[in-house]
N, C-alpha and C positions, 0 to 999 in steps of 0.2 A: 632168648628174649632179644626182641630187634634194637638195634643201640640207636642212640639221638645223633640225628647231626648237630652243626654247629648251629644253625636258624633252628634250632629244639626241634623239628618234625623227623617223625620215626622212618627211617630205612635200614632196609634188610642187605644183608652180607652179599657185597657182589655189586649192587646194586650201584647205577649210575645218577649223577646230579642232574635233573629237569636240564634240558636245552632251549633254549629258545628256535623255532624255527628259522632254517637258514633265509638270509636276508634280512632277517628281524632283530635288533635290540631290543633287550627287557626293558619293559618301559621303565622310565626315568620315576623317583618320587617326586609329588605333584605337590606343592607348599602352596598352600595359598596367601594370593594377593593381598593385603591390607588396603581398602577402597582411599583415595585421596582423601586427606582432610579438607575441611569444607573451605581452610583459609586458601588452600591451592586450586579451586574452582574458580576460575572466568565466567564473572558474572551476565549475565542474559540481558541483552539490549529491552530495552519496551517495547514489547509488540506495536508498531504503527502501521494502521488502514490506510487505506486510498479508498477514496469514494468519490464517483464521477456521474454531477447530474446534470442528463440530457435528456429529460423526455417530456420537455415541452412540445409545443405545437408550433412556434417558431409564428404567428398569429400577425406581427408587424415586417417579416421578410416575404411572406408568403409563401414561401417551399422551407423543406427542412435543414436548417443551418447546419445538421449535426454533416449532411450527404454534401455542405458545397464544396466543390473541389480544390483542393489546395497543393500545388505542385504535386499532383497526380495522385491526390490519395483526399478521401474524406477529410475535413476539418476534425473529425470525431477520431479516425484513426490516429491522426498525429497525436492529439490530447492522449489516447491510449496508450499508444507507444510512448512517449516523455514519462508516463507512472510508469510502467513497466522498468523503465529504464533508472529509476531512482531506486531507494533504498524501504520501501512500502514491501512490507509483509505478504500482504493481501490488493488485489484493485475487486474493489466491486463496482458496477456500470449500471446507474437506474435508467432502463427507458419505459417511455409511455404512448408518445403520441406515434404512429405508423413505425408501433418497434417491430414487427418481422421485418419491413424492408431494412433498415436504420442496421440493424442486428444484422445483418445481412451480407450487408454492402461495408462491415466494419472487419467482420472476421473474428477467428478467434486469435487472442493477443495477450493470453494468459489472464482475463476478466471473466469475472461471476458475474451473471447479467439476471437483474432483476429488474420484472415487469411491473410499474406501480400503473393501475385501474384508474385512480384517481387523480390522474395529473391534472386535470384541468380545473384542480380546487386549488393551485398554486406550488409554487416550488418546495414550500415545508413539505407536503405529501411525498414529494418524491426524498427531500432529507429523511424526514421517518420510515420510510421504506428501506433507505439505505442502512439506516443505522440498524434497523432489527435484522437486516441478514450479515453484520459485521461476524470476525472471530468472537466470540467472545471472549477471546485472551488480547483481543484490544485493548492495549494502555491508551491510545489515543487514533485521532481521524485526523488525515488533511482531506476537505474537503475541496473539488475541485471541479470548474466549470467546463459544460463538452464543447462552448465555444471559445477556448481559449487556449490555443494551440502554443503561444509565444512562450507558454511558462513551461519553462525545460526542467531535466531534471535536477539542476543545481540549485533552483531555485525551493522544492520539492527537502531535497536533503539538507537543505540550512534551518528549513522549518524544525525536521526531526532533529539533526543536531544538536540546534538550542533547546529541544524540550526533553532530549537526553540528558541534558545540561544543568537539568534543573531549570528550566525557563517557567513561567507559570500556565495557569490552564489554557491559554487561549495563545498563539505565539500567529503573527500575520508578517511577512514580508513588507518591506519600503524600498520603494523604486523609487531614489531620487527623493527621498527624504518623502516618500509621498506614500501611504496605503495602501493594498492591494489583495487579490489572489496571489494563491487559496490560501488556504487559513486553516490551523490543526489549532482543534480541541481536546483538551483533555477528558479521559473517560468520565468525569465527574460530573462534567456538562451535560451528556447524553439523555437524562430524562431531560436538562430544561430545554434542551434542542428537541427535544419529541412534543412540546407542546407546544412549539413554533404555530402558528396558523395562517391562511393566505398564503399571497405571493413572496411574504418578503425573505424568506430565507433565515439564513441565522445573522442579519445584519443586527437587528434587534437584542442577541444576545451579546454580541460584540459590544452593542453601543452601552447596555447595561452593566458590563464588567471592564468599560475600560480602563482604572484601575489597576485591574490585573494582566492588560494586554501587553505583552513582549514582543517587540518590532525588534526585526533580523533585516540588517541593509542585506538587498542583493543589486547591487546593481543599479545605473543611475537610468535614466528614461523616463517615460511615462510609463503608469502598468498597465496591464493587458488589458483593452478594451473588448466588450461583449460584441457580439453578431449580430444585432438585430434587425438592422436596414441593409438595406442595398448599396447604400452610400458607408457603411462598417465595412460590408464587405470590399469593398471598391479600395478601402483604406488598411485592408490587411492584404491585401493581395499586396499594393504599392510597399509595406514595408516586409515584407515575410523575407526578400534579399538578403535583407540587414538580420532581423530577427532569427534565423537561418541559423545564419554565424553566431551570432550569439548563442544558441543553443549550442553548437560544437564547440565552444569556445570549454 
């Protein structure tokens, strides 16, 4: 009869104990891991969008505001680059009016670019375009204009900070004790921002929840003026100097 070894498995008289091939350790016993408990889990910031609408026709400048040149780069690329450069999840970029060229002449800059058909029914069109190609793990949107290059990314991250913060649904930056872009709404807003109409934008919901509006100072100035005329432009060329610095600041 063959006798037991010490691990109970039968071997015969003479016989040698299993080697491990030379080079090789037996492998090690493998215990496993007990997953963290859930009180040692670092909790997940709120997903926040970037949403950037430019697909006007630009109807009062005459040419497209998104393409004027601003210290050697598009108006529209600067605005690009400031989201990219803040703390946004996601940039999505609505164009409409002559977007191959606009889309073009911008680059890619880490943006999701959606074409809304119906700009010329007003700026809500192009918000409701934006908002239906968001993540849908969107906690919230700052929403932000493609002529307005001044707003850097600090201004951008004060927004999300206070509404990490607990700030309430709607949170807008004050320049100088004064109102401004852009402006992050919270997910909850999102249908009454889809049933915006016309040109006016989501000023309209602002004005109706002011209330629950959460002003974050950034900064003393004037806030960012739009692009509309020749004479805006003429007036951001004169301050982009200054504005410059303040954005590296």
């Amino acid at each position: 009869m063959p006798s037991r070894g010490e691990r109970g498995k039968p071997t015969h008289p003479g016989s040698r104990p299993a080697e491990a091939p030379v080079g090789m350790e037996p492998s090690p016993t493998v215990v496993p891991c007990r997953p963290p408990s859930s009180d040692s889990r670092q909790p997940v910031p709120p997903f926040v969008s970037g949403l950037i609408l430019a697909a006007g026709r630009s109807s009062r400048l005459g040419r497209p505001k998104q393409l004027l040149p601003l210290a050697g780069r598009p108006i529209l690329a600067h605005v690009l680059d400031n989201a990219a450069a803040a703390g946004l999840a996601e940039v999505v970029l609505v164009l409409g009016h002559d977007a191959v060229r606009i889309g073009a002449a911008v680059g890619d800059r880490g943006q999701r670019v959606v074409v809304n058909p119906d700009f010329a029914d007003g700026q809500s069109t192009s918000l409701r375009a934006g908002l239906a190609a968001l993540d849908p793990a969107a906690a919230a949107v700052v929403v932000l204009l493609g002529d307005q290059p001044q707003v850097g990314p600090a201004v951008v991250d004060a927004l999300i900070d206070a509404f990490r913060a607990g700030g309430g649904p709607i949170v807008v930056p004050c320049y100088g004790g004064r109102r401004g872009n852009p402006i992050l709404f919270a997910r909850g807003l999102f249908p009454e921002l889809a049933r915006v109409v016309g040109d006016e934008g989501a000023r309209g919901v602002v004005r109706a929840r002011a209330p629950e509006v959460v002003k974050v100072p950034v900064g003393g100035g004037p806030p960012p003026a739009d692009v509309d005329t020749e004479e805006d432009y003429a007036a951001l060329l004169a301050a982009w100097p200054r504005a410059r610095l303040a954005l590296l600041d």
